[in-house]
C-alpha positions in Angstrom: 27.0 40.8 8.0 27.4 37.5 9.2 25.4 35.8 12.3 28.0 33.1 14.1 26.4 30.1 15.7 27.4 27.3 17.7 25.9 23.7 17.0 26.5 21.0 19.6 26.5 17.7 17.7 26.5 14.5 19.0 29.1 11.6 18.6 29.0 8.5 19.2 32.0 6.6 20.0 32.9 3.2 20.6 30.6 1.5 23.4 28.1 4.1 22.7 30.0 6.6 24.8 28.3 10.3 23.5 30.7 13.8 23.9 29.5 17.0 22.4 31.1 18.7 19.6 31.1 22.3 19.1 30.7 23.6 15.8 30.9 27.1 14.1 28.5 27.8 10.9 28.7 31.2 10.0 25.3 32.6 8.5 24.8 34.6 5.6 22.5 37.6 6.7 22.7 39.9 3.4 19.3 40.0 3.4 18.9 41.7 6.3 15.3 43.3 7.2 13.9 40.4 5.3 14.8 38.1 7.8 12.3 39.4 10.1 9.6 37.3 10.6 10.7 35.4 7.5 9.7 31.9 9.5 6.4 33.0 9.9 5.8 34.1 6.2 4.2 31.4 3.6 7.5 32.0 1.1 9.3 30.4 4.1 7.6 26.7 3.7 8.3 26.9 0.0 11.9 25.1 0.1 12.4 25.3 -3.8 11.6 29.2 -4.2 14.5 29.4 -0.9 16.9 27.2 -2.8 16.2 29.3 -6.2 17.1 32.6 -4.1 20.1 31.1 -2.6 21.1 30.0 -6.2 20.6 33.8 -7.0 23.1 35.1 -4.0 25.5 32.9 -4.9 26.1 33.6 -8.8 25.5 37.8 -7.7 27.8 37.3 -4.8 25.4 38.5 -2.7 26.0 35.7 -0.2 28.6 35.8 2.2 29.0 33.0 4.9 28.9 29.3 5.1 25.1 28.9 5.5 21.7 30.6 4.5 19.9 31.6 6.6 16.6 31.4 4.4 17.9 28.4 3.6 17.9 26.8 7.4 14.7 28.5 8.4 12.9 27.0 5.7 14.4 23.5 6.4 13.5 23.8 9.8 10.3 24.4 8.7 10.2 21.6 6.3 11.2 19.3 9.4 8.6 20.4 11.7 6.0 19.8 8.7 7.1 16.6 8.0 7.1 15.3 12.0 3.4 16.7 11.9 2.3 14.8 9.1 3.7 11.4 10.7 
């Protein structure tokens, strides 16, 4: 199954004029009921274990989509960590 999603991105061109870009990312969601409340599980602020399962996925071909979504939940995570500490 995969979970579409559009980003809007910012540009800047020339005289820092700004227009939005729409971007598709389509999710890998193979691991469906584990997704639930995966943010809010400690696994989910451990970035390497993430990246090790993704590693997994992709030599089982398991994963299926242009992103994981472990993957961004856990650096969304690791973002929100790092503002804190600053």
């Amino acid at each position: 199954m995969l979970l579409s999603y559009k980003f809007d991105r910012m540009t800047t061109k020339k005289k820092n004029k700004k227009q939005n870009d729409k971007i598709d990312i389509y999710f890998c969601t193979e691991c469906g009921d584990q997704l639930i409340d995966f943010a809010l599980e400690d696994r989910a602020s451990d970035i390497e274990s993430v990246r090790r399962n993704h590693e997994l996925c992709k030599k089982t071909g398991k994963f299926k989509g242009e992103c994981c979504s472990k993957l961004f939940i856990a650096r969304q995570i690791e973002d929100l960590l790092n503002e804190t500490e600053e």
